[in-house]
C-alpha positions in Angstrom: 7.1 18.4 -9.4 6.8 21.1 -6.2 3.4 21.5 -4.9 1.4 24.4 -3.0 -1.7 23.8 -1.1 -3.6 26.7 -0.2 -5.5 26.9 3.6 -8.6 25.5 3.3 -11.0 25.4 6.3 -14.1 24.0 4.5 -14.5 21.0 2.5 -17.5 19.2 1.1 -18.5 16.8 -1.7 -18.4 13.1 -3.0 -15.6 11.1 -4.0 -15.5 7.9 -5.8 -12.0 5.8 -4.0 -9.6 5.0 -6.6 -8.7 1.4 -6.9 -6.8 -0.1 -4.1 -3.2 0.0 -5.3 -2.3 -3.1 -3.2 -5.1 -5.0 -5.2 -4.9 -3.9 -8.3 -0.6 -5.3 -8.6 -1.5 -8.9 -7.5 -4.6 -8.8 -9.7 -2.4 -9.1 -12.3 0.0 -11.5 -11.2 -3.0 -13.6 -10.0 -5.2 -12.5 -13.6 -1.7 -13.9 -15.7 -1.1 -17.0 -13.7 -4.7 -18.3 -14.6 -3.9 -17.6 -18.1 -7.4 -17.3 -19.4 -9.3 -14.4 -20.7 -10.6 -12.0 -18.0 -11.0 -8.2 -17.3 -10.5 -6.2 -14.8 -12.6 -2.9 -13.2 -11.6 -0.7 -11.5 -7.4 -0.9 -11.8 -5.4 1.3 -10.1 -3.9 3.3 -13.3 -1.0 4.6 -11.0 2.4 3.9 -12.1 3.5 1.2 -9.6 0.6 -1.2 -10.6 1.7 -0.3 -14.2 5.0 -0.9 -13.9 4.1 -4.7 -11.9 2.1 -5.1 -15.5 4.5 -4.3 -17.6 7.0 -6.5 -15.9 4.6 -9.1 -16.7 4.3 -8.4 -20.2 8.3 -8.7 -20.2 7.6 -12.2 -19.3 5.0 -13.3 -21.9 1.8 -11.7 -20.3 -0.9 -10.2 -22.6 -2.0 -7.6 -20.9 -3.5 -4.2 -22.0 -4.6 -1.7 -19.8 -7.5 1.1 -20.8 -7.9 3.9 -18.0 -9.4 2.2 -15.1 -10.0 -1.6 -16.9 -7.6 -4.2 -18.1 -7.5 -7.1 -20.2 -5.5 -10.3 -20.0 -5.6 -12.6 -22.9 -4.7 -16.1 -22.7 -1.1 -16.6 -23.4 -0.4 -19.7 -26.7 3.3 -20.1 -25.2 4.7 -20.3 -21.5 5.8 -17.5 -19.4 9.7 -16.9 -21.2 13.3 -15.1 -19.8 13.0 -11.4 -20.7 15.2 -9.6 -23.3 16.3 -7.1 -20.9 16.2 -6.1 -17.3 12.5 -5.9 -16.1 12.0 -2.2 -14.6 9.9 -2.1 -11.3 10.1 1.8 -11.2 9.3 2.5 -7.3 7.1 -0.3 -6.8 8.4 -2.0 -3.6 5.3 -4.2 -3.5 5.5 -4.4 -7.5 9.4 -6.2 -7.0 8.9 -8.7 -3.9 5.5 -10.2 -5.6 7.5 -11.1 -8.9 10.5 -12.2 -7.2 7.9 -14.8 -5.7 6.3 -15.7 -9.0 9.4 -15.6 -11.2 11.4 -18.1 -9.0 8.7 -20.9 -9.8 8.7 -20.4 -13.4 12.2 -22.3 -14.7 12.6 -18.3 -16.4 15.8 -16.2 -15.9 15.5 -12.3 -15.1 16.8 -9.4 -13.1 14.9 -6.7 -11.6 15.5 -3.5 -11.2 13.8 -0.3 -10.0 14.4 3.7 -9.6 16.5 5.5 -7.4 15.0 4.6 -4.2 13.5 1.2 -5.0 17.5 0.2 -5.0 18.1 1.7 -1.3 15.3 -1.0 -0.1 15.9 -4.2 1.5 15.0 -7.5 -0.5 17.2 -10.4 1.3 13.6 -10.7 3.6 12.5 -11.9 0.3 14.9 -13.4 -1.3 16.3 -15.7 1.8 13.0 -17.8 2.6 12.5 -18.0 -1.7 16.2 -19.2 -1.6 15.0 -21.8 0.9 12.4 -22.9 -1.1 14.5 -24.0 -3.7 14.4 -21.1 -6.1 18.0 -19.1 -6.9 17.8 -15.6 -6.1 21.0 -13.1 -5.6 20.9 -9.0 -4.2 22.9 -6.4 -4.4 24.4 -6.3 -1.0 21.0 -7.1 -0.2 19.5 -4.5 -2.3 18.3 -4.4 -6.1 19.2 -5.3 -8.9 17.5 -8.5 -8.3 18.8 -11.5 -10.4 16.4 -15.1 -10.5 17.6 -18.3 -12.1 16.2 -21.3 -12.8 15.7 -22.6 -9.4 13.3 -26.2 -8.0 10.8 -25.1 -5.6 10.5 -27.2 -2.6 6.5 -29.1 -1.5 5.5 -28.9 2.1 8.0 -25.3 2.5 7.7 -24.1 6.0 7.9 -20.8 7.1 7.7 -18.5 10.0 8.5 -14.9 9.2 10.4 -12.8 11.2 8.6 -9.6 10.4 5.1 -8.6 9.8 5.3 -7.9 6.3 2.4 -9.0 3.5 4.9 -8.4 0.8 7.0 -11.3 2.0 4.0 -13.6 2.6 2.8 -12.9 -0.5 5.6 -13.9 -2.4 5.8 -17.0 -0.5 2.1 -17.9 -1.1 3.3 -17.2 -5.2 6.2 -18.7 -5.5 4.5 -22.0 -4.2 1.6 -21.6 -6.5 3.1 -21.4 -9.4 4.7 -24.1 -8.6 1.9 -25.6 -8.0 3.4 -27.0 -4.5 2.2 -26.6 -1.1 3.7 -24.1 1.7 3.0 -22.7 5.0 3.2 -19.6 6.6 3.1 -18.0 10.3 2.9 -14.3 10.4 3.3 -13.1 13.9 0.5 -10.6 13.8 -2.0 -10.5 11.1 -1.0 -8.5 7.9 -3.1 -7.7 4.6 -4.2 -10.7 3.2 -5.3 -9.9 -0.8 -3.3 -12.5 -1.7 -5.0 -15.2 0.1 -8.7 -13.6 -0.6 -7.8 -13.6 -4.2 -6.6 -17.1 -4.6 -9.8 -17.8 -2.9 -11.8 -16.2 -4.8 -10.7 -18.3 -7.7 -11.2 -21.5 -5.8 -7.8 -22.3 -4.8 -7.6 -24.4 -1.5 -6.0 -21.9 0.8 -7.0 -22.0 4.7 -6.2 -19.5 7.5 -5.9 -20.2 11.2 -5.1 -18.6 14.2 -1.8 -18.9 16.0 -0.8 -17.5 19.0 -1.1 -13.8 18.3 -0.8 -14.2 14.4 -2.1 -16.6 11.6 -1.2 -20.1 10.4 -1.7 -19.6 6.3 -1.4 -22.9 4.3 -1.8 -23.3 0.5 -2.4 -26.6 -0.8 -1.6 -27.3 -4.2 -4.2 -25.6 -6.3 -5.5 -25.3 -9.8 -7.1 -21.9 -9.7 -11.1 -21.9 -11.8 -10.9 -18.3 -13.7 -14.0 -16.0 -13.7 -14.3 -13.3 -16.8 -14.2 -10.3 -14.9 -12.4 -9.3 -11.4 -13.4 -5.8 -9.6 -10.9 -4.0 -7.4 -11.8 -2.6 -4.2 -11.2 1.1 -3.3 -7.5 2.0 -1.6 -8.1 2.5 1.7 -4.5 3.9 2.1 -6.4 6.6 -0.4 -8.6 7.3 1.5 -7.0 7.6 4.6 -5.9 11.0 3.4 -9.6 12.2 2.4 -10.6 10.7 6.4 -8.4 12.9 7.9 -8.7 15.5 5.6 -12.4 15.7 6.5 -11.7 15.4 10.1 -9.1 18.2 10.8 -11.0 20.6 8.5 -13.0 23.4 10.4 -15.9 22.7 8.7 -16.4 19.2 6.5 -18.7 16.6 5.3 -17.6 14.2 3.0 -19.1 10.9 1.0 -15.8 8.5 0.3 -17.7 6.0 -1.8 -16.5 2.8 -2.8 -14.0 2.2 -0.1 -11.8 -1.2 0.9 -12.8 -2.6 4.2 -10.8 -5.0 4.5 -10.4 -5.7 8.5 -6.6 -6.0 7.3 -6.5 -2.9 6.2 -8.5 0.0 8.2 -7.5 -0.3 11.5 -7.1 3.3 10.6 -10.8 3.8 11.3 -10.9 2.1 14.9 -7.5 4.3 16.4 -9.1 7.6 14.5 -12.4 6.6 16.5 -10.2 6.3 19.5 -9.0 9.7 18.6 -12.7 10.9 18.6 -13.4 11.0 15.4 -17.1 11.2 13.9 -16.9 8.6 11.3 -19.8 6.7 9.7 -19.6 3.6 7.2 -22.7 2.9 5.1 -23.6 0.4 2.0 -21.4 -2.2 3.3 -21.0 -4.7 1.1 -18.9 -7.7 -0.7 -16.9 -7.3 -4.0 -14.3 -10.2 -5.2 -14.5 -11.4 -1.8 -13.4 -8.1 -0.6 -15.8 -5.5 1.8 -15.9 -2.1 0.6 -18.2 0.8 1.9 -18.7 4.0 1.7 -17.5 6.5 4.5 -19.2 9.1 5.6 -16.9 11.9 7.5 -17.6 15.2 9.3 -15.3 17.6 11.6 -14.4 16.3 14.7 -12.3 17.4 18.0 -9.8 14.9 18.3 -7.6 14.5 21.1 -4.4 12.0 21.3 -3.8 8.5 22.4 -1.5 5.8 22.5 -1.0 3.9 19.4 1.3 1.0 19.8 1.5 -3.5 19.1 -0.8 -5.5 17.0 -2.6 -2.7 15.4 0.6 -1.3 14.0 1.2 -3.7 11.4 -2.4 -3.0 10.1 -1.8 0.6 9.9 1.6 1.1 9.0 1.2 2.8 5.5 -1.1 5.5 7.3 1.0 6.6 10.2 2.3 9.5 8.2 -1.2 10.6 7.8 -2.1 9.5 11.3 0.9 11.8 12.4 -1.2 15.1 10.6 -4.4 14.2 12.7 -2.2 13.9 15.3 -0.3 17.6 15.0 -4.0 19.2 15.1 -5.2 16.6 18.2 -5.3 17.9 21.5 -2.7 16.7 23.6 0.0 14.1 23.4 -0.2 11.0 20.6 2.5 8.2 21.2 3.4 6.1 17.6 5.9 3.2 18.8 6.8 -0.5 17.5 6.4 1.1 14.0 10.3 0.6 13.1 9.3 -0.5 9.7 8.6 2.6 8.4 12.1 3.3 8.4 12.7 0.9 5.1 9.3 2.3 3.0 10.1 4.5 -0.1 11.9 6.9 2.2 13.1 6.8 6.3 9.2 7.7 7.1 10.0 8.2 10.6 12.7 10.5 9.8 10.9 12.4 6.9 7.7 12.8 9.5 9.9 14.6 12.1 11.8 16.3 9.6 7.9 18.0 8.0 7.0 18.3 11.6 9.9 20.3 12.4 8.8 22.4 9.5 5.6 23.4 10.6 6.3 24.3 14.0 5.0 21.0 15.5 6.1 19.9 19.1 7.6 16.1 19.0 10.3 13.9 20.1 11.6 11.0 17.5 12.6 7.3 18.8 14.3 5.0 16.7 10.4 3.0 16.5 8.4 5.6 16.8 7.4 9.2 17.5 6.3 11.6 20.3 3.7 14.2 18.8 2.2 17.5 21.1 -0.6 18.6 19.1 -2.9 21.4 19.3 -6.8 22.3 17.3 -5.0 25.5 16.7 -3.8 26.6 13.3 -0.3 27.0 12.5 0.9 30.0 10.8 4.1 29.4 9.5 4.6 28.8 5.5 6.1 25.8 5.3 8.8 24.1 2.4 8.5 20.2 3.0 10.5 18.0 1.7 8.6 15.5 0.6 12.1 12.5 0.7 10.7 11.9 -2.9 7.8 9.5 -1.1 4.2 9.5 -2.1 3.0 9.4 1.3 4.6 11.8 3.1 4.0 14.4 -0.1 0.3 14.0 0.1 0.4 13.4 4.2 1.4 17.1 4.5 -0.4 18.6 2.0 -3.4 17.4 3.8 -2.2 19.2 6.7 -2.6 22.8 4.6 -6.2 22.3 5.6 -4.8 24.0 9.3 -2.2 26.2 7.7 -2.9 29.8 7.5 0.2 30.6 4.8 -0.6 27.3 3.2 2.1 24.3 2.7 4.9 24.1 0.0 6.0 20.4 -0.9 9.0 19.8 -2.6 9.3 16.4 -5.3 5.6 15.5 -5.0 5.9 12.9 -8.7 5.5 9.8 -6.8 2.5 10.3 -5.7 1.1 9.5 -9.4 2.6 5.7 -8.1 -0.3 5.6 -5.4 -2.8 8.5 -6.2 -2.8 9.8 -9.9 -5.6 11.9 -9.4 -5.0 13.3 -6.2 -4.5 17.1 -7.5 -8.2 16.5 -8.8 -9.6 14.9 -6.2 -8.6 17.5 -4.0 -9.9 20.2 -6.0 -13.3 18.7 -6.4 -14.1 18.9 -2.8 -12.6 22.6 -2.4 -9.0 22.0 -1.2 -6.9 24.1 -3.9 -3.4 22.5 -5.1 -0.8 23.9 -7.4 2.3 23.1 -8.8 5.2 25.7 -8.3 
């Protein structure tokens, strides 16, 4: 799927955040583990949280998913070994959560994925769950992913390496489906869904601080079900509607609905920093998650230096931080970020490739990027290459909004993974997209 976006300098309207995509995958895992009867609002019906739900139906799950809500039924038997390989799609975050919960459940599988789910690395799974006790084997690091029957460890310890939720996570799984205890230091703080949902359903999980990071222990928990759990907005969603409303010439925009979690929109406080006028309103609490609504207008933003702790935090939205940056005044330094070289695609090399493209002044490191940007409008029609990755597809769409020929985006079908609705969304707030 090749997309056009037409130059758009004036965008208005009201948009209602589609569910957080991050959320709505561990609300499932979380939802089958209790295995009780509950629902769930406001579900992410993109393909990567379907495929984490199917994977769980390959397992034994009851699970049936209806647009935007899902229902989990209480399974009569245990969780069982699939009858064939259980298909992640793209789903990155979809894969390291079930290696987590599949190694505690005495089940055998493999797991496989698409194309570019096999280039990513798994071993920074697979080689703290192999120290828990649990049996897990790569493909030269990479997917397939085969689990046997493995004996998870109590009192695991852990410090990761990385910054990385995805391995936490799985951690934090593995141990309670095992129903064991386990610790984790993360060096800087990452998302932490995980441990607000096992909260939420009364599990005893504490987090402390340590040193520049957390201390995260799980004790060994029997989780109390509730009937219904309600997913937050995607902030990574709306971090393209944020900018979008701030580069446009002339914006004001209502983003309703939104996931605040402090873990998660550092975006906000380094587009502040930018100058951005940005206003949250009807702040509130929803399955122990905040979520507001977001009130954006044109701004003049100007460049900064975006670099340590805050990284981690924002590192799904630095290609979209990279589009404010191109229409910024002056110079915007991205560094420490070397982890976007391992997403869905070499984002640091598919940002500078797009950049390139559209006539924008940068310099690539092998953590980061340079970018010289300008409030001018650029005036070259553009053919992206989009690496096949979701977010650098809808990153420079976004940036049509300053292109006077528009922008052309080649392989734009994984964004339905993140944003199904995206096209429509768009569209209902003036900004005119079209497949080629």
């Amino acid at each position: 799927m090749n997309l056009v976006a037409q130059y758009t300098p004036s965008i208005s309207g009201e948009i209602l955040c589609p569910g957080d995509k991050s959320i709505s995958q561990r609300a499932v895992i979380i939802g089958s583990l209790l295995n009780e009867d509950i629902e769930i609002s406001g579900f992410l019906n993109g393909e990567d949280p379907i495929s984490t739900a199917n994977a769980l139906n390959a397992i034994g799950s009851s699970i049936k998913i209806n647009g935007t809500s899902v229902s989990i039924k209480k399974r009569d038997i245990p969780f069982k070994d699939p009858s064939v390989n259980v298909d992640l799609g793209n789903s990155g975050t979809g894969m390291r959560l079930m290696m987590g919960l599949i190694s505690s459940l005495g089940i055998k599988a493999t797991l496989v994925g698409d194309e570019s789910l096999t280039k990513r690395p798994m071993l920074r799974v697979a080689n703290p769950l192999n120290d828990m006790g649990a049996i897990v084997t790569c493909n030269e690091g990479k997917p397939p992913v085969k689990i046997l029957d493995g004996l998870i460890k109590d009192n695991f310890f852990y410090e990761m390496p990385i910054a990385s939720a995805q391995v936490k996570s799985s951690i934090i799984l593995a141990a309670l489906a095992a129903n064991k205890k386990v610790t984790v230091i993360e060096k800087h703080p990452t998302r932490n869904h995980t441990e607000r949902m096992i909260s939420y359903f009364n599990g005893d999980i504490h987090t402390e601080s340590h040193h520049l990071g957390n201390k995260i222990t799980l004790m060994p928990s029997k989780l109390i079900p509730t009937k219904t759990y309600e997913v937050a907005g995607d902030f990574s969603s709306a971090s393209f509607l944020i900018v979008a409303g701030l580069i446009a010439k002339e914006s004001n925009l209502l983003i309703k609905n939104v996931g605040l979690n402090p873990t998660r929109c550092g975006l906000i406080s380094v587009l502040r920093s930018m100058g951005a006028k940005i206003e949250i309103k009807n702040e509130r609490l929803i399955s122990n998650e905040e979520v507001g609504d977001i009130d954006i207008v044109s701004s003049e933003l100007h460049g900064i230096v975006i670099s340590g702790d805050i990284i981690p935090n924002i590192i799904d939205e630095i290609p979209i931080i990279s589009i404010a940056a191109s229409f910024a005044e002056g110079e915007t330094l991205i560094t420490e970020a070397e982890e976007l070289r391992v997403k869905e695609s070499d984002r640091l090399q598919a940002i500078s490739d797009g950049l390139q493209k559209i006539n924008i002044h940068h310099e690539l490191f092998h953590d980061g990027i340079k970018i010289i940007g300008s409030s001018e409008d650029i005036s070259v029609m553009a053919e992206i290459d989009s690496h096949g990755d979701h977010r650098i597809a809808m990153s420079f769409l976004i940036a049509s909004l300053r292109s006077k020929k528009g922008i052309y985006v080649e392989d734009c079908k994984n964004i339905l993974t993140s944003f199904p609705n995206f096209i429509e969304v768009m569209s209902s707030i003036g900004i005119a997209i079209n497949e080629r």
